[in-house]
N, C-alpha and C positions, 0 to 999 in steps of 0.2 A: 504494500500500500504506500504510493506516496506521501511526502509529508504533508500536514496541513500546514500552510503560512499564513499568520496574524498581521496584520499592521499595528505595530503597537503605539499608535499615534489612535489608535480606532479602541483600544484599553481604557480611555478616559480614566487612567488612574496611575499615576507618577508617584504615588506607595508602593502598588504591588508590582509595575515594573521593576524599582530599582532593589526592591527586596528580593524578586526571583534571580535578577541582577546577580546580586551578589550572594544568592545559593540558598538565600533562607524559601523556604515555602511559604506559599501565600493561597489561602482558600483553596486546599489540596491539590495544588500544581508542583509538582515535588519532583519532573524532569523534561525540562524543558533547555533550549540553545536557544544562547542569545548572540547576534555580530550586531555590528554598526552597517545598516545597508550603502553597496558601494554602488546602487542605483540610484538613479535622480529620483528620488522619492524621499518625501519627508519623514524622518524618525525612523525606530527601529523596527524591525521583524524576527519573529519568535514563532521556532519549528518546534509543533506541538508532536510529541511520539505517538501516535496514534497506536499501538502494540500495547502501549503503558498499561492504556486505558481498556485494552481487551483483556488484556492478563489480568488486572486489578482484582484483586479478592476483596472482600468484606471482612471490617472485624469478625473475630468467633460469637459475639454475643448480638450481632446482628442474627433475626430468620428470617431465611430465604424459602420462597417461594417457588417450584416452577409448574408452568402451565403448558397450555398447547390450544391457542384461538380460534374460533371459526367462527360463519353466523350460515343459518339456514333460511333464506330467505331475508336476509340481509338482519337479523335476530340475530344479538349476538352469543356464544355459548362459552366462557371459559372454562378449558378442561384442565382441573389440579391434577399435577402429578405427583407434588412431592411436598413436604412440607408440613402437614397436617398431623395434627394429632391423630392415636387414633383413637377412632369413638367405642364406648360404654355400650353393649348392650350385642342380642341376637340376633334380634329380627331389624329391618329398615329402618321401621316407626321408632324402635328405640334408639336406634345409634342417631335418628333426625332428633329426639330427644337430647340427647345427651350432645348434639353439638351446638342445639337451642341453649341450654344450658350451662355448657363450658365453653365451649371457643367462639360464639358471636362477635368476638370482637376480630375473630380473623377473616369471616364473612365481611363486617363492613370493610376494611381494612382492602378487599379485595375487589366490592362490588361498589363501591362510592369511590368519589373523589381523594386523592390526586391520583390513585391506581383504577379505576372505573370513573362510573358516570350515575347517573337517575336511572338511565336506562339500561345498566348491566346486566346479564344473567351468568351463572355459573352453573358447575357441576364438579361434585366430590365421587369420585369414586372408591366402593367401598367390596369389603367379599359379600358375598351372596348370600341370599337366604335360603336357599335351597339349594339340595346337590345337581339338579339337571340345569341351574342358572350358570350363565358365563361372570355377571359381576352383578354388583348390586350398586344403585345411585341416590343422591342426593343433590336436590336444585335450591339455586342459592338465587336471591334477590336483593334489589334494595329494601324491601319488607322484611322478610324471612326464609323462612325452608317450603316453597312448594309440594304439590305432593304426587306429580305429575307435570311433564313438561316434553309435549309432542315435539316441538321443533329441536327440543336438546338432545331425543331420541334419535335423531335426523343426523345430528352434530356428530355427538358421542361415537355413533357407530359410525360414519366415516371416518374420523380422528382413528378411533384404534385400527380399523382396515387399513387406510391408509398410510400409517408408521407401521405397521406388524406389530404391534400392542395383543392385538389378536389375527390369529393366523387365518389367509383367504384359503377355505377351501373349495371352492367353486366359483362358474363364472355369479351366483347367487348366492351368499354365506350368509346361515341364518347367525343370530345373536341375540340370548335370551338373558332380559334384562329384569332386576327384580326393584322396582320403584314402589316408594311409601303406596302406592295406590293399587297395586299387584304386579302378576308378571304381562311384563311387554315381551312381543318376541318382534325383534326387528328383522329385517332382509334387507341384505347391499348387496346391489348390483355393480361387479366389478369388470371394469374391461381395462387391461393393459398397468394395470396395478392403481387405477383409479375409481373410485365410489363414484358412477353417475346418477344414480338412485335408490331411496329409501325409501321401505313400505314398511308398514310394523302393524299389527296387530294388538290394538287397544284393548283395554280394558273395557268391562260393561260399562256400556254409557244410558242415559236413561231421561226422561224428564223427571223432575221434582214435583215442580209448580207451575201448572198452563193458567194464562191468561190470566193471570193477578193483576192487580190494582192497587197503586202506591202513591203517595203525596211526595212531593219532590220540592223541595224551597227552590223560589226560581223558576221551577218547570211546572206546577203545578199536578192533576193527574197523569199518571205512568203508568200504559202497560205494559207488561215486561211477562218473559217464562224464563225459570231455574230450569235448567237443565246441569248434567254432570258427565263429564266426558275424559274423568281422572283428577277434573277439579268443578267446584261447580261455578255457574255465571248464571249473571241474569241477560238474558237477553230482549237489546228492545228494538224497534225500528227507528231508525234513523229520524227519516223523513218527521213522524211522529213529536221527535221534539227538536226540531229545525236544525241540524246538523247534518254536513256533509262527511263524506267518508275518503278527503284528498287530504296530501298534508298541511294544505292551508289552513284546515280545520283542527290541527294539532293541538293547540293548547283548549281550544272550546270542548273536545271528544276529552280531553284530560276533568276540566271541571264540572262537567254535566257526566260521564261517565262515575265520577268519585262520587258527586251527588246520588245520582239513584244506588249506587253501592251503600253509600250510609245511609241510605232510605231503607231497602232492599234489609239490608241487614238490623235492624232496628224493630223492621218488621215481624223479625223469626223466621221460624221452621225450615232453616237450611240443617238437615240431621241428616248424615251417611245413615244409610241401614245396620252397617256393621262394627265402623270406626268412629269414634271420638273425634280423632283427631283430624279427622278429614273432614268435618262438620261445620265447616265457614265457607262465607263466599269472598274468589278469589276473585272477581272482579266483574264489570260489565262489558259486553259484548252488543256493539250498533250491529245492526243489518241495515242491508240495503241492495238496489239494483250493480251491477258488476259496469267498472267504468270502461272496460277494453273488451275485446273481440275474443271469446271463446270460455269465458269465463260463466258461468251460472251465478254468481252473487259476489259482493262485495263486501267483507264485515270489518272489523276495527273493534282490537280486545284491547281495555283501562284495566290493568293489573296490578296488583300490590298497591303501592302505593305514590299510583299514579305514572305507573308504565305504561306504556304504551309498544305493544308486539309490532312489528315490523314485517313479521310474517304474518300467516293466516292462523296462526293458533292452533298446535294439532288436536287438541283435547278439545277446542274451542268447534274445529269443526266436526270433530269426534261429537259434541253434543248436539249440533246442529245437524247432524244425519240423524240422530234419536229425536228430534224435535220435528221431523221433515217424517219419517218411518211412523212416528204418533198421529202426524195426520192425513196419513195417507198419500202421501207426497213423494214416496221413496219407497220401492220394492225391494225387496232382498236382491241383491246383484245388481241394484242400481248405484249409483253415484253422482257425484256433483265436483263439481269446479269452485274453490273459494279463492279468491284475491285478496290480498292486503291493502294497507294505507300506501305503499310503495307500487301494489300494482304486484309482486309477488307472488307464487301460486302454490297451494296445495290441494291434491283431490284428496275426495273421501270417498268410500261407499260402504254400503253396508251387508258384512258378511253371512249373516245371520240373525236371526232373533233369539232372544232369549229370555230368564229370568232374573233379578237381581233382587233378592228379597221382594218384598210386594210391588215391585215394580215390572212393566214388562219393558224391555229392553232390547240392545243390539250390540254385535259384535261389529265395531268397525276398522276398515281398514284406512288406513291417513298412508299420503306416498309426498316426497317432498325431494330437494338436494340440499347439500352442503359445501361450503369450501373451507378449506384450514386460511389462517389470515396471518396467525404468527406462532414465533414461541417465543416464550419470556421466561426471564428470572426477577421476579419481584424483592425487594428487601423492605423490610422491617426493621428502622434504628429504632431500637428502644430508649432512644432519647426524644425522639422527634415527639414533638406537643400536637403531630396530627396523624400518629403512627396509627390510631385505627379509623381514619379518614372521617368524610364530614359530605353531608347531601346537601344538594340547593335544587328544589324540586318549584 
């Protein structure tokens, strides 16, 4: 690599030139060359070692982090690789426990600012819960620990195909994943050592609650249906309460989405059949007509707190096939086209019917792609006053 050159007339600072000058360090510049330039150019110039800076280790009392980036539908997913505790417990729901509980502060630290954003997502990978699963997962947010996360399904299993994390054994390789909300079995389609696409088979998706009625500050009456499709949502129509579904509507889909969520929730009777902890609503979900050519609908998921999906929401349209299949709208072996707020795509359809405690239900299938974006090594100075980072939503 060549060198990089400074103009040190461009340092606006004639302390810590004459200090590097003369060999002391200054704001951890610790090798650096310095001449007196013999071109017509005013001041000096200072060859930074760019090698320095690759080699550089971290103090020991610094923790480091490393990941492996992608986004699915432009959704972003960070996969931990290293770095984490490990969590308490046997099953999924408790290790989501016990990271709710002890290391929250390496979630924020990871998914807020200055290392994320509002709108980060993550994933911990953890062993499985069962001996026929390949791994078991945990989704991280700027809220908390999801309990299901279709597009991370998308992410995850190309990231490990595509490094040999897990081995391709065909040009299709199944991969059975065991998330707080059951088991997923995902498919990647692999040509030439690349994932071109993911299909994975959801968990029971179901309705909760059709055609309710909610007060809304601001909006006044709200219709909306709970549905659950690994998490639950309310879903409303767009049109309904004057919101479009482009990004220019971003921040308004943000505060009318939160609103009917604290409505929504205030309300009650969001209760899993089986789990506790699966018994909240994770967010609200517009519908609307589809803005480009081939698509069947358009929707836009307000998540946690105050996310906004970028892709179409796999669980999202996971519950929108169980809401379309309830009214007659969607045959077994049919499916649908959903777009995002970017225009984005994932299909659904629906595999079969089934039951889920007192609920009648569907098995569906969500298919999507991914691409890796980066890999990083995070630190953590345990000095810094903003080591487990800070939201501006």
């Amino acid at each position: 690599m060549p060198p990089f050159v400074v103009q040190a007339s461009r340092l606006h600072d004639s302390t810590a030139i004459e200090e590097v000058r003369a060999g002391r360090p200054h704001h951890n510049i610790t090798r650096v060359e310095w001449w007196v330039s013999t071109m017509p150019c005013e001041g000096n110039t200072m060859t930074i070692d760019m090698k320095q800076g690759l080699d550089w280790q971290p103090p020991d009392s610094w923790h480091r982090i490393q990941t492996i980036d992608a986004h699915t539908g432009g959704e972003p997913l960070r996969v931990i690789l290293s770095g984490y505790p490990e969590l308490e417990g046997s099953t999924i729901l408790e290790r989501r426990r016990s990271a709710q509980k002890h290391h929250d502060a390496l979630r924020t630290a990871l998914m807020w600012e200055p290392r994320g954003h509002a709108d980060m997502y993550g994933c911990l990978i953890v062993p499985p819960e069962t001996e026929s699963s390949d791994f078991g997962i945990l989704f991280l947010h700027n809220e908390g620990y999801s309990t299901m996360c279709g597009h991370g399904i998308i992410a995850v299993t190309t990231v490990l195909l595509e490094t040999g994390m897990l081995p391709v054994t065909g040009p299709e390789t199944e991969v059975r994943i065991d998330t707080p909300a059951g088991l997923v079995v995902a498919r990647g389609q692999v040509e030439n050592g690349r994932v071109t696409r993911v299909t994975f088979t959801n968990v029971p998706s179901f309705v909760l609650l059709a055609n309710q009625t909610v007060e809304v500050p601001g909006l006044g009456t709200v219709r909306y249906d709970v549905a659950f499709g690994g998490a639950f949502y309310a879903f409303v129509d767009a049109a309904e309460v004057g919101v479009t579904l482009g990004p220019e509507s971003f921040q308004q889909l943000i505060d009318k989405g939160m609103a009917i969520k604290r409505a929504v929730m205030a309300a009650g009777g969001i209760t899993h059949p089986f789990e506790q902890d699966l018994s909240f609503l994770y967010g609200t979900i517009f519908t609307g007509v589809p803005l480009s050519d081939g698509a069947g609908s358009r929707h836009v998921c307000v998540f946690a707190e105050g996310e906004v999906d970028r892709s179409p929401t796999g669980t999202g349209v996971s519950a929108r096939a169980a809401i379309h299949r309830a009214r007659n709208e969607l045959e077994v072996g049919e499916g649908m086209v959903i777009e995002s707020i970017i225009g984005s795509r994932f299909t659904v359809r629906v595999l079969e019917d089934t039951e889920f405690g007192p609920f009648p239900a569907v098995i569906p299938e969500v298919g999507g792609s991914a691409s890796i974006t980066g890999r990083h090594e995070f630190l953590i100075d345990p000095e810094d006053p903003l080591r487990d980072g800070f939201i501006l939503r």
